[in-house]
PDB file as gemmi writes it, atoms N, CA and C in Angstrom:
CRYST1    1.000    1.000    1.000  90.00  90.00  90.00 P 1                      
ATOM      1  N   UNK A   1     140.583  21.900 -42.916  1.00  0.00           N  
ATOM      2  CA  UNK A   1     140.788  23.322 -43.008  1.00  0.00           C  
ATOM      3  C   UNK A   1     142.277  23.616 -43.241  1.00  0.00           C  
ATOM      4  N   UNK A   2     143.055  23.068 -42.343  1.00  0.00           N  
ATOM      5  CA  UNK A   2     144.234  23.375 -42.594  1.00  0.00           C  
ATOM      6  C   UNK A   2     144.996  22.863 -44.092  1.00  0.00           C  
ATOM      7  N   UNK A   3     144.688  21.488 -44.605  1.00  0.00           N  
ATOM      8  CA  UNK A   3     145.255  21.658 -45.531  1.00  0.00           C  
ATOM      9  C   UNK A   3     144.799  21.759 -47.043  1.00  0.00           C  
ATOM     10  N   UNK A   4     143.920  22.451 -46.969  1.00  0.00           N  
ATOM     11  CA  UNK A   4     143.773  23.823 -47.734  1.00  0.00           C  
ATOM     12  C   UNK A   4     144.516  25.116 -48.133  1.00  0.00           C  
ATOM     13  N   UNK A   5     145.179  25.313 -47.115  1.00  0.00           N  
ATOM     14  CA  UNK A   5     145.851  26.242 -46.619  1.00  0.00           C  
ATOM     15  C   UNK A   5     147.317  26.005 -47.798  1.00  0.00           C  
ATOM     16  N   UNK A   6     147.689  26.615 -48.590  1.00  0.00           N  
ATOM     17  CA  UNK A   6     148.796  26.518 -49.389  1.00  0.00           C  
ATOM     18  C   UNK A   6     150.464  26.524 -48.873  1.00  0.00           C  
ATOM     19  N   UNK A   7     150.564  25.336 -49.198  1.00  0.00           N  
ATOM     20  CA  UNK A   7     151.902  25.487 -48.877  1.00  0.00           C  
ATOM     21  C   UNK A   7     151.778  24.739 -47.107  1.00  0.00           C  
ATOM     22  N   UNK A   8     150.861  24.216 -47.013  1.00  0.00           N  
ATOM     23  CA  UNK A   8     150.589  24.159 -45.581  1.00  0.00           C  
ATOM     24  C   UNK A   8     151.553  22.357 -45.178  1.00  0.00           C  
ATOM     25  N   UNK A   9     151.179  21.603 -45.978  1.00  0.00           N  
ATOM     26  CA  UNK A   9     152.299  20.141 -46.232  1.00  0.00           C  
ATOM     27  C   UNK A   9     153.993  20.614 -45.938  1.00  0.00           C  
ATOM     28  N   UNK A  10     154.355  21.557 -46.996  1.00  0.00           N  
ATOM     29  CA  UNK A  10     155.670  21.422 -46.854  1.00  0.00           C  
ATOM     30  C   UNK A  10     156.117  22.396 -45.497  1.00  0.00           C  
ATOM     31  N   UNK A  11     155.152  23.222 -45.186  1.00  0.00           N  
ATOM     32  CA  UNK A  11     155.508  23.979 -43.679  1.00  0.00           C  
ATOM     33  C   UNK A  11     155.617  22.446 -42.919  1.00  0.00           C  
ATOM     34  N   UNK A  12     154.896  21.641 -42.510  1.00  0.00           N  
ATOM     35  CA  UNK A  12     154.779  20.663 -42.025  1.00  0.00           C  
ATOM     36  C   UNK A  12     155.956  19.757 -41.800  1.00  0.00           C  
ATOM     37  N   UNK A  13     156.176  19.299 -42.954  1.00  0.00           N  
ATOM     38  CA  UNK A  13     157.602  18.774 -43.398  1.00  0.00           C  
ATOM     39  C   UNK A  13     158.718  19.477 -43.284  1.00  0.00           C  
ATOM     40  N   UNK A  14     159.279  20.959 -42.968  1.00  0.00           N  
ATOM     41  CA  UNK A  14     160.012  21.526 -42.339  1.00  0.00           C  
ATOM     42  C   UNK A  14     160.184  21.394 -41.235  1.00  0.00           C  
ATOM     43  N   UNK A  15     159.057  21.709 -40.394  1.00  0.00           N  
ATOM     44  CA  UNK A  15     158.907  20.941 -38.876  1.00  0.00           C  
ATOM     45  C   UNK A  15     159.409  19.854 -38.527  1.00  0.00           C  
ATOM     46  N   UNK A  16     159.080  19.029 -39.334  1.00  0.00           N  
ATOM     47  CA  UNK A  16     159.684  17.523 -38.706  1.00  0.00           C  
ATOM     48  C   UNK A  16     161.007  17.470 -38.812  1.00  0.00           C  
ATOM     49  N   UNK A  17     161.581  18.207 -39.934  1.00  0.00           N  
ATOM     50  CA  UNK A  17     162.885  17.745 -40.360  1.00  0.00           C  
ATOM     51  C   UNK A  17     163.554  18.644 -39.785  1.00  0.00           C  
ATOM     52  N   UNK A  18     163.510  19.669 -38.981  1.00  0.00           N  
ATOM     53  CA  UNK A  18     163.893  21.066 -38.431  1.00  0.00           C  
ATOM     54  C   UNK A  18     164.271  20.723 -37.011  1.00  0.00           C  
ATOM     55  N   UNK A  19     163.668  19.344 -36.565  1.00  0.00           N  
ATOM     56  CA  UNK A  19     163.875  18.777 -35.251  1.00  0.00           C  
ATOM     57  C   UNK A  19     164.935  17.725 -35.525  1.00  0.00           C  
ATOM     58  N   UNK A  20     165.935  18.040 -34.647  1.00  0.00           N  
ATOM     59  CA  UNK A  20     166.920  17.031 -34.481  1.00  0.00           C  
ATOM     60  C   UNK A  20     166.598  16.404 -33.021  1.00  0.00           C  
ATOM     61  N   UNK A  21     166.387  14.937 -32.946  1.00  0.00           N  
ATOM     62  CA  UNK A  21     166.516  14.542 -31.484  1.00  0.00           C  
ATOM     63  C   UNK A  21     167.056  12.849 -31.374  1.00  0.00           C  
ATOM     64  N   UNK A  22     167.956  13.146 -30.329  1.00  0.00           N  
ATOM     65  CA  UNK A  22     168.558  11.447 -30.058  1.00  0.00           C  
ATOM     66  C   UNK A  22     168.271  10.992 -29.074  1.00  0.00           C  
ATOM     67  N   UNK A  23     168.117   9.627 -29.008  1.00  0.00           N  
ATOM     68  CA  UNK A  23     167.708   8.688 -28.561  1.00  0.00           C  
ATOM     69  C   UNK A  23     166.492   7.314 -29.772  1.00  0.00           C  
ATOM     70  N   UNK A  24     165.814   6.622 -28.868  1.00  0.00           N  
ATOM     71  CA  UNK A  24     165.423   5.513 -29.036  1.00  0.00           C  
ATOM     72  C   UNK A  24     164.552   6.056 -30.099  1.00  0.00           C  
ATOM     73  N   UNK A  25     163.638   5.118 -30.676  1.00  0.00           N  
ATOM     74  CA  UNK A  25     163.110   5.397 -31.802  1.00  0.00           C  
ATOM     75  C   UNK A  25     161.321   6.462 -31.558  1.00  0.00           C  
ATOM     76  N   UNK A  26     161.181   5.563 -30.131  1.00  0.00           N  
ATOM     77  CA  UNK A  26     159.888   5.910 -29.811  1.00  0.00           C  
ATOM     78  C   UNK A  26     160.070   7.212 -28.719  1.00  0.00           C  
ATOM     79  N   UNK A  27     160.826   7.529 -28.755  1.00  0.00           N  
ATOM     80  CA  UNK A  27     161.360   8.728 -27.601  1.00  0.00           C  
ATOM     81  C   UNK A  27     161.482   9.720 -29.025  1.00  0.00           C  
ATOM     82  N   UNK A  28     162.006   9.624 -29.925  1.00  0.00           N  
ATOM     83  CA  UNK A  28     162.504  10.613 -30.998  1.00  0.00           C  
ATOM     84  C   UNK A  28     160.803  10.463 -31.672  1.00  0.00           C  
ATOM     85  N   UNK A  29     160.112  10.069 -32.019  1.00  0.00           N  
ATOM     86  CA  UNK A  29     158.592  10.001 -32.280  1.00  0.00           C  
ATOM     87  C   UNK A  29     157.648  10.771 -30.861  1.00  0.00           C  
ATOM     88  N   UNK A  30     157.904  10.414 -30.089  1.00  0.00           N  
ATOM     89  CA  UNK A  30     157.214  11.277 -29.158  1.00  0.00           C  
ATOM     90  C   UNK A  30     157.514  12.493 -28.796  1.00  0.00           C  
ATOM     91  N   UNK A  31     158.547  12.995 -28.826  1.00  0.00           N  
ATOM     92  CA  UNK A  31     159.161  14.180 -28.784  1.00  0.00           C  
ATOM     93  C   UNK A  31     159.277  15.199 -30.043  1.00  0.00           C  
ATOM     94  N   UNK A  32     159.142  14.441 -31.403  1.00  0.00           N  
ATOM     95  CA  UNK A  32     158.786  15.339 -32.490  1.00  0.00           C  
ATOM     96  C   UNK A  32     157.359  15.357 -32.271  1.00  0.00           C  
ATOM     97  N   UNK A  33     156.332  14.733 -32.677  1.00  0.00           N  
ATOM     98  CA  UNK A  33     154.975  14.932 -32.436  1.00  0.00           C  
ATOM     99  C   UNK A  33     154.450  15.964 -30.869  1.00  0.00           C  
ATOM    100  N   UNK A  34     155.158  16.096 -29.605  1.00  0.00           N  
ATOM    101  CA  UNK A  34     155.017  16.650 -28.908  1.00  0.00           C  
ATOM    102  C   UNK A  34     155.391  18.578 -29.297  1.00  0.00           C  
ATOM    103  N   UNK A  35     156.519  18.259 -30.304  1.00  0.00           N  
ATOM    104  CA  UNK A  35     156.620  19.910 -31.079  1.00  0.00           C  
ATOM    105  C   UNK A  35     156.652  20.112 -31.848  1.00  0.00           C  
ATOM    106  N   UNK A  36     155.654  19.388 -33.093  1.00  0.00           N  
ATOM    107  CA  UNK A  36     154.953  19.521 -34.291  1.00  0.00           C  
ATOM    108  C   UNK A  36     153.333  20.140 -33.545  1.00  0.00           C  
ATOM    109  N   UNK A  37     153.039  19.119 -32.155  1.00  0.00           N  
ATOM    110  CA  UNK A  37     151.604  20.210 -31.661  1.00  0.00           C  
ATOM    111  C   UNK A  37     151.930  21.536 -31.562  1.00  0.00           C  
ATOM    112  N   UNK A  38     153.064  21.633 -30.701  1.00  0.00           N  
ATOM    113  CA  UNK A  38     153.082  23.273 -30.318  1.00  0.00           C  
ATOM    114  C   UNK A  38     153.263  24.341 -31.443  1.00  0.00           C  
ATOM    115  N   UNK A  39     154.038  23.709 -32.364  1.00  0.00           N  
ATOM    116  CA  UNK A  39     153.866  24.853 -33.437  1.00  0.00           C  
ATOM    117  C   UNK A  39     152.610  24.679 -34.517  1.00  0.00           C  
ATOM    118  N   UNK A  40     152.179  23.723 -34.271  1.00  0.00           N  
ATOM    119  CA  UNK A  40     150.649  23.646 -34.649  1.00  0.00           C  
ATOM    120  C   UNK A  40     149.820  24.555 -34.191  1.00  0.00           C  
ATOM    121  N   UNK A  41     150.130  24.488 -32.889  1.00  0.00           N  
ATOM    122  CA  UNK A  41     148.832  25.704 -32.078  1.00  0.00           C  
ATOM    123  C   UNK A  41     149.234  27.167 -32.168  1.00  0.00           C  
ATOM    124  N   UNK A  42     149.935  27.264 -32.542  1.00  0.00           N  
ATOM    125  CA  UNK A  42     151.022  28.744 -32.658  1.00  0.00           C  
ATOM    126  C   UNK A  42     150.487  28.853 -34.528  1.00  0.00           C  
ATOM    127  N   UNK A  43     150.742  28.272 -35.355  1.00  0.00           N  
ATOM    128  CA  UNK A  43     150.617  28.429 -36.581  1.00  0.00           C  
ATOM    129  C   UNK A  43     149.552  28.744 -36.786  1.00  0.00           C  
ATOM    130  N   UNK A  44     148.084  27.758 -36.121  1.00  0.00           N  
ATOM    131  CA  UNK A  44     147.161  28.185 -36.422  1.00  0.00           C  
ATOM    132  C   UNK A  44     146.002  29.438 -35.747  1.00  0.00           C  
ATOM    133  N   UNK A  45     146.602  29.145 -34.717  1.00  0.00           N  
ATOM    134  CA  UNK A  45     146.442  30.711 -34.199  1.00  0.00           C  
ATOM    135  C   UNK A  45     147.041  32.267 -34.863  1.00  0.00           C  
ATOM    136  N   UNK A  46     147.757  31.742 -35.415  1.00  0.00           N  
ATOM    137  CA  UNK A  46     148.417  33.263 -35.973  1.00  0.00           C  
ATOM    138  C   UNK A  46     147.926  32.671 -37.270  1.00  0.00           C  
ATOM    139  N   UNK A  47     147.525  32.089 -37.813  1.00  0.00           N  
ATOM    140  CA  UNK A  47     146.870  31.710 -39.686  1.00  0.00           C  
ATOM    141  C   UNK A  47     145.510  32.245 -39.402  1.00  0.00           C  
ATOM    142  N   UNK A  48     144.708  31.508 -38.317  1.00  0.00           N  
ATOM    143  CA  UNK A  48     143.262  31.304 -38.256  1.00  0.00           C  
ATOM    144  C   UNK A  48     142.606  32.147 -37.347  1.00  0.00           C  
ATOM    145  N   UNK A  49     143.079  32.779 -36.454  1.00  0.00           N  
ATOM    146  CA  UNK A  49     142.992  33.368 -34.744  1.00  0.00           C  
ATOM    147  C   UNK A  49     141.903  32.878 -34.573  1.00  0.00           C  
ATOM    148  N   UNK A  50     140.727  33.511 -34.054  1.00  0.00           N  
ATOM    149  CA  UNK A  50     140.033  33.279 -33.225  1.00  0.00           C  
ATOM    150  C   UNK A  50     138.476  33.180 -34.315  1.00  0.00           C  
ATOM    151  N   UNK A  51     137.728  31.890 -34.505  1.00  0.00           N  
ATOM    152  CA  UNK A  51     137.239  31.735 -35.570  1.00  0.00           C  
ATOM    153  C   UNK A  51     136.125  32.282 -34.917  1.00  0.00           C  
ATOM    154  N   UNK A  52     135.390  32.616 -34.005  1.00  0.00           N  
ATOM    155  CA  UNK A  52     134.167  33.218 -33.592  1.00  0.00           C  
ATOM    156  C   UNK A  52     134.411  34.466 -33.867  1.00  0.00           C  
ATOM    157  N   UNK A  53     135.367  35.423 -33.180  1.00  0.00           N  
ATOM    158  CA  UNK A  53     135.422  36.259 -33.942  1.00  0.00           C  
ATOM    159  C   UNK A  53     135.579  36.727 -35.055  1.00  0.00           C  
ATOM    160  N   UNK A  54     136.444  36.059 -35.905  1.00  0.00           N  
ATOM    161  CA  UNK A  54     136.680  36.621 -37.213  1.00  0.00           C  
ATOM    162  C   UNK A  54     135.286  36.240 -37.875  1.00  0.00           C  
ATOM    163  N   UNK A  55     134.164  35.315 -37.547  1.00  0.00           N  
ATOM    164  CA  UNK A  55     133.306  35.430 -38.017  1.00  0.00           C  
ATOM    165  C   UNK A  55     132.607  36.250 -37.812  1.00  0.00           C  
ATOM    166  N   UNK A  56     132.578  36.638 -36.944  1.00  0.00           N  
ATOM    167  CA  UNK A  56     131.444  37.643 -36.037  1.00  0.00           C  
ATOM    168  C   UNK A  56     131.940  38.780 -37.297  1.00  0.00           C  
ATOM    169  N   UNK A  57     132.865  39.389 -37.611  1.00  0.00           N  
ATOM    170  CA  UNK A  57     133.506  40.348 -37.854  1.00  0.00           C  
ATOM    171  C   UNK A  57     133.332  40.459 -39.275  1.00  0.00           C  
ATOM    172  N   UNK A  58     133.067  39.304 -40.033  1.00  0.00           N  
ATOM    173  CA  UNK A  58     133.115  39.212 -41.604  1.00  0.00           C  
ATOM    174  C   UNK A  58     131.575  39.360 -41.837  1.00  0.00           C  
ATOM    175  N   UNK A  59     130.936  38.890 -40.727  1.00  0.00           N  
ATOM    176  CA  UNK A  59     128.910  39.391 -41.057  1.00  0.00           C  
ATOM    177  C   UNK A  59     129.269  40.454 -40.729  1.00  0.00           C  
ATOM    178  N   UNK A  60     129.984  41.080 -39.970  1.00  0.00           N  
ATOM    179  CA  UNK A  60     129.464  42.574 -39.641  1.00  0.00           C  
ATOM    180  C   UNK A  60     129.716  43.282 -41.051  1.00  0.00           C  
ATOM    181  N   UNK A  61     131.171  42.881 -41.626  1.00  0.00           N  
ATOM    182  CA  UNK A  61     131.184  43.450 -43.281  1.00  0.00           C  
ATOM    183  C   UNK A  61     130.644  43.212 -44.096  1.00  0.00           C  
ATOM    184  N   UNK A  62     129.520  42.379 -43.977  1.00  0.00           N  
ATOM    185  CA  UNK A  62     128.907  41.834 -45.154  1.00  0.00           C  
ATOM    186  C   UNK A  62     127.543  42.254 -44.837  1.00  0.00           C  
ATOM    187  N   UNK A  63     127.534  42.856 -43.667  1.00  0.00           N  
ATOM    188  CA  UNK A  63     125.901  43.972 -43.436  1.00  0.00           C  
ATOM    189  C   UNK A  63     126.395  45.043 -43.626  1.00  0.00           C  
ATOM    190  N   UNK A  64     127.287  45.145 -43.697  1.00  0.00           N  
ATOM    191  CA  UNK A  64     128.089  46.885 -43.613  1.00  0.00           C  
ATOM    192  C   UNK A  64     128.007  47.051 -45.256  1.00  0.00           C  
ATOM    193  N   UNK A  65     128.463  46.161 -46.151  1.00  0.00           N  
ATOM    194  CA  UNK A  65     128.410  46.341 -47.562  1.00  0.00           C  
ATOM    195  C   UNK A  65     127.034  46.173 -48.304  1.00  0.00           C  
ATOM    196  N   UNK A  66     126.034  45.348 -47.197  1.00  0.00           N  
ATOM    197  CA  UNK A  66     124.476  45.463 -47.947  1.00  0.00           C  
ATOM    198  C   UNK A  66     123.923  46.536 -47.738  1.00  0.00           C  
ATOM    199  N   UNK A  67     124.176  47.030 -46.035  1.00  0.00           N  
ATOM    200  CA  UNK A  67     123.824  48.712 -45.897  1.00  0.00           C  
ATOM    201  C   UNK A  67     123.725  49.385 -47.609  1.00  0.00           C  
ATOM    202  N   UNK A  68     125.424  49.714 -47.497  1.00  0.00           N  
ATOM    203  CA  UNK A  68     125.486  50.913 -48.211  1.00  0.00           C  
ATOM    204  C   UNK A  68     124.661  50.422 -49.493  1.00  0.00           C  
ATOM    205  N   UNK A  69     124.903  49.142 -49.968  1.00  0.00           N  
ATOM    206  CA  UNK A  69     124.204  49.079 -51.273  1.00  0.00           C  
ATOM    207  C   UNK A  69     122.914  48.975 -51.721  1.00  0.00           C  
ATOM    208  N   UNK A  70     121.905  49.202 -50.367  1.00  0.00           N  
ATOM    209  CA  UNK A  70     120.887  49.264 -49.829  1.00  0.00           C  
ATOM    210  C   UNK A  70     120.567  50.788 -49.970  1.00  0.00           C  
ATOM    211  N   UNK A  71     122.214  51.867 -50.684  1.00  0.00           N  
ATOM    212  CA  UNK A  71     122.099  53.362 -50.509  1.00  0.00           C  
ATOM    213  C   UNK A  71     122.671  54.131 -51.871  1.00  0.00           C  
ATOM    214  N   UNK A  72     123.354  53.036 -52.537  1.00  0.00           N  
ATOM    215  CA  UNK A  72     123.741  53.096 -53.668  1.00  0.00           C  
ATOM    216  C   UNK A  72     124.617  52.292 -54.223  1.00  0.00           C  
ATOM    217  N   UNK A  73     124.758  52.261 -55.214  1.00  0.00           N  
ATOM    218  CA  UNK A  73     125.727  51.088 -55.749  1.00  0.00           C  
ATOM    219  C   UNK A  73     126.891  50.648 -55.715  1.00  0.00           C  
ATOM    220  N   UNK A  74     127.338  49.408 -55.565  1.00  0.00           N  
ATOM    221  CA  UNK A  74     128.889  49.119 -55.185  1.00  0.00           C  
ATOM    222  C   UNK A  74     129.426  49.330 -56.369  1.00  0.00           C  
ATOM    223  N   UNK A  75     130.749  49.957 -56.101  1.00  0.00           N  
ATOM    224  CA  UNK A  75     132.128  49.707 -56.933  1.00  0.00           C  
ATOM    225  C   UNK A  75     132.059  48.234 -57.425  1.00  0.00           C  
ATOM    226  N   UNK A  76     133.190  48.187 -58.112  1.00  0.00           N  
ATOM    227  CA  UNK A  76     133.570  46.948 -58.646  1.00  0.00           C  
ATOM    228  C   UNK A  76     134.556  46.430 -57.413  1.00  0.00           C  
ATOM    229  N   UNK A  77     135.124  47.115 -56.859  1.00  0.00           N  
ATOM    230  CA  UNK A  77     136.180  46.553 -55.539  1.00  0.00           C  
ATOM    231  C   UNK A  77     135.301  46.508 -54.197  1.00  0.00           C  
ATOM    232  N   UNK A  78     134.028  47.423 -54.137  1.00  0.00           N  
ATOM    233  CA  UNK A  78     133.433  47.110 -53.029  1.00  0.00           C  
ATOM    234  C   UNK A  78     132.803  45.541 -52.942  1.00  0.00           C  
ATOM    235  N   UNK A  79     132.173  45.244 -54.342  1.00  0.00           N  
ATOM    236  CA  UNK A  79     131.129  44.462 -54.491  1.00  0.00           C  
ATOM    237  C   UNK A  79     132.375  42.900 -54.455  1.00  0.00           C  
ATOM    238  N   UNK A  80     133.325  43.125 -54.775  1.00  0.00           N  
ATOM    239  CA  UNK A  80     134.437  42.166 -54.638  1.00  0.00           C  
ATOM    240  C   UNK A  80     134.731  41.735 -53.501  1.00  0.00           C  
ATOM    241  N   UNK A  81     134.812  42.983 -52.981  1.00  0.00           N  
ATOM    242  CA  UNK A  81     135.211  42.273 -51.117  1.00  0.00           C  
ATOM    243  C   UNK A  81     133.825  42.241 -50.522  1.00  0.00           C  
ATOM    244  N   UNK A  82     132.550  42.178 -50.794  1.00  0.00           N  
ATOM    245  CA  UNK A  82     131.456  41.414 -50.250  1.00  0.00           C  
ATOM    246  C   UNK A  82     131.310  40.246 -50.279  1.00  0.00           C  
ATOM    247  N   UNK A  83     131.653  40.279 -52.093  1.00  0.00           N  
ATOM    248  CA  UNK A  83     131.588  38.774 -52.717  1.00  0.00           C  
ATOM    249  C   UNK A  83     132.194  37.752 -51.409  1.00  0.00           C  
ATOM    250  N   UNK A  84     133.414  38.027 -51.447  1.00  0.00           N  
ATOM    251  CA  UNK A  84     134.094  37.672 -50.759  1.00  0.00           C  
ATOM    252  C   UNK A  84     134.253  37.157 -49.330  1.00  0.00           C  
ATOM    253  N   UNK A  85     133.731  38.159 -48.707  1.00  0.00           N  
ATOM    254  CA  UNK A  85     133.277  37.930 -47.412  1.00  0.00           C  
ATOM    255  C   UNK A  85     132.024  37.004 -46.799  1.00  0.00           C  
ATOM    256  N   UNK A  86     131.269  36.698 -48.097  1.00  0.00           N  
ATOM    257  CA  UNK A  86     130.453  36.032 -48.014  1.00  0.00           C  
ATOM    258  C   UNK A  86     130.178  34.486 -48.921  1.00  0.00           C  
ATOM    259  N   UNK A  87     131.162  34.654 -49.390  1.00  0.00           N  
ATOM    260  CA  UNK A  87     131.837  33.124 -49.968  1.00  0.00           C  
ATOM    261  C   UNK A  87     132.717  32.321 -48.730  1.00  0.00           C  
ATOM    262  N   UNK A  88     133.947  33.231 -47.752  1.00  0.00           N  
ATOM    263  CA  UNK A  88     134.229  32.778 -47.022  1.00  0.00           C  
ATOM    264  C   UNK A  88     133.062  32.270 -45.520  1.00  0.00           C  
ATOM    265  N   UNK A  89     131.803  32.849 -45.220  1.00  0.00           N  
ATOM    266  CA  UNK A  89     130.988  32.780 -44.547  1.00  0.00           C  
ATOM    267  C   UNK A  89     129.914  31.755 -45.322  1.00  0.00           C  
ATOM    268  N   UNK A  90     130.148  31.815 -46.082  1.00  0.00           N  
ATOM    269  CA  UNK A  90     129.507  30.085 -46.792  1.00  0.00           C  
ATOM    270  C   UNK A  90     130.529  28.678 -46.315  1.00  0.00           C  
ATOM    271  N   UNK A  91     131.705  29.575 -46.745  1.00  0.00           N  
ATOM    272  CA  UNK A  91     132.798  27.807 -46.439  1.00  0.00           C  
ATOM    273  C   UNK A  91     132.969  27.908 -45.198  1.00  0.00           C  
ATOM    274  N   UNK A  92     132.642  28.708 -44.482  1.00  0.00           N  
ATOM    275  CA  UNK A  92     132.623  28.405 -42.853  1.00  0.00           C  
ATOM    276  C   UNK A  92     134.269  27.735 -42.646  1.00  0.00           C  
ATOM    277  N   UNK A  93     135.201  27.899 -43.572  1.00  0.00           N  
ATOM    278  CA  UNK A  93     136.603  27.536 -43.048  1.00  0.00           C  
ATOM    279  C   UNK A  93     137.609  28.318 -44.009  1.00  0.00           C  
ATOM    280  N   UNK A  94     137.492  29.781 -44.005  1.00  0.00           N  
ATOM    281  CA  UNK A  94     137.979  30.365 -44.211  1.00  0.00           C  
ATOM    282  C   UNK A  94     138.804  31.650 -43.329  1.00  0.00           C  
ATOM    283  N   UNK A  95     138.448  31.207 -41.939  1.00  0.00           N  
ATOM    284  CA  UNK A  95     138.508  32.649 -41.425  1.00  0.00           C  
ATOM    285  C   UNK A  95     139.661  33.364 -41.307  1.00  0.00           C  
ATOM    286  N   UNK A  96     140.999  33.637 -42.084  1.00  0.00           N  
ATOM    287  CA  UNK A  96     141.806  34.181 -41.973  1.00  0.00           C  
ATOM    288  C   UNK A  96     142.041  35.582 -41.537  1.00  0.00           C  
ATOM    289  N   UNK A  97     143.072  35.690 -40.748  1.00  0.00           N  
ATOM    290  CA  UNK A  97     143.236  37.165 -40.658  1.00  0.00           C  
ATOM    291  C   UNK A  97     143.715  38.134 -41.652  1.00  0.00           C  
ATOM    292  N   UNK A  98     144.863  37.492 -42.388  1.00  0.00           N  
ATOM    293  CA  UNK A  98     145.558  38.153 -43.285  1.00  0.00           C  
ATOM    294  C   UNK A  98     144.535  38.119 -44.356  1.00  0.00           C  
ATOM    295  N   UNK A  99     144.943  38.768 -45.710  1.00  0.00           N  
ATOM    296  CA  UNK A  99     144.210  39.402 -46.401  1.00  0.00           C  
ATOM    297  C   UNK A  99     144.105  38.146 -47.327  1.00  0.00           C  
ATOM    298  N   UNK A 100     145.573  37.581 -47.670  1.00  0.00           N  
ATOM    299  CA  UNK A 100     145.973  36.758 -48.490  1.00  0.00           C  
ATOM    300  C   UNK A 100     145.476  35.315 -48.310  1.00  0.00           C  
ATOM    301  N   UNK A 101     145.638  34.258 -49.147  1.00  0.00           N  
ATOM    302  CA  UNK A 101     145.450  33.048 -48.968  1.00  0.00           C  
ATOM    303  C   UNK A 101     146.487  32.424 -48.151  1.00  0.00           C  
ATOM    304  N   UNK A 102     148.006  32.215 -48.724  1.00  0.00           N  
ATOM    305  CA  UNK A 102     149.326  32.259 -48.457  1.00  0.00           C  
ATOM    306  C   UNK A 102     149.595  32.946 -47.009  1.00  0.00           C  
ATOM    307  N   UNK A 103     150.550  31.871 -46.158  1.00  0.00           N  
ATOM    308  CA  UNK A 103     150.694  32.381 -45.286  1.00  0.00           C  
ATOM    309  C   UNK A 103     152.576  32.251 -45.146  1.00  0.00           C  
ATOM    310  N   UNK A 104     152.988  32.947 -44.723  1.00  0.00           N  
ATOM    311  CA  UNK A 104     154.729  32.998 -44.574  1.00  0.00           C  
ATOM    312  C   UNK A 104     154.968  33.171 -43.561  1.00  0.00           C  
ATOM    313  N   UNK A 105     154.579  33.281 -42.508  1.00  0.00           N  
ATOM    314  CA  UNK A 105     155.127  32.537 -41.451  1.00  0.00           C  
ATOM    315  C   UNK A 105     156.028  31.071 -40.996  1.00  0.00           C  
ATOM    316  N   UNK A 106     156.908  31.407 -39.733  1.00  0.00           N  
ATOM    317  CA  UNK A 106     157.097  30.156 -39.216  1.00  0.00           C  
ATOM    318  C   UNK A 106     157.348  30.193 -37.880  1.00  0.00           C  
ATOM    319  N   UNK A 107     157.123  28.940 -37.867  1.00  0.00           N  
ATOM    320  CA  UNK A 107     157.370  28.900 -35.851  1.00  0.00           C  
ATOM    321  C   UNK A 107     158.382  27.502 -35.686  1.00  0.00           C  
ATOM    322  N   UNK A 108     158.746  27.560 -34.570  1.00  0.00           N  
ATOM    323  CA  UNK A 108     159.700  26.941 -33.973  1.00  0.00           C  
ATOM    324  C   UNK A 108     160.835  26.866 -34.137  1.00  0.00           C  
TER     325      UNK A 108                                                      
END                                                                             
């Protein structure tokens, strides 16, 4: 899932290289990997939040858009963001919050 996510490698590779730490070899390996997790869990929480909900939330738009069209016909932008909502509820690893693919964030 995550690296899918564009641009998601070189966020990665910022991380590592964004950490300066001295000492032994396996002390400087355990201590980057110890805060490559944390901004892992921070990144993907603010990329992905909470995937039950955002699913829960993307059927609710994707009954909300069969409703109406169940009442008359979609736009070309309605029927787009159904499409949509229900392509990501097929890949079951889409659940973003933001609108976009691209994410610009950073942490740590």
């Amino acid at each position: 899932m995550w690296l899918r996510v564009e641009g998601f490698k070189d966020l990665l590779r910022s991380w590592w290289q964004g950490m300066v730490v001295s000492g032994r070899a396996s002390y400087k390996l355990a201590t980057k990997l110890k805060g490559m997790k944390q901004n892992l869990k921070i990144w993907n929480r603010e990329v992905f939040g909470n995937l039950e909900s955002n699913k829960l939330a993307a059927l609710q738009q994707v009954d909300y858009w069969d409703q109406v069209e169940s009442e008359r016909r979609l736009s070309e932008e309605e029927f787009s963001r159904r499409k949509k909502r229900k392509k990501a509820m097929l890949n079951g690893s889409r659940w973003m919050r933001s609108t976009g693919d691209n994410y610009q964030g950073s942490c740590g």
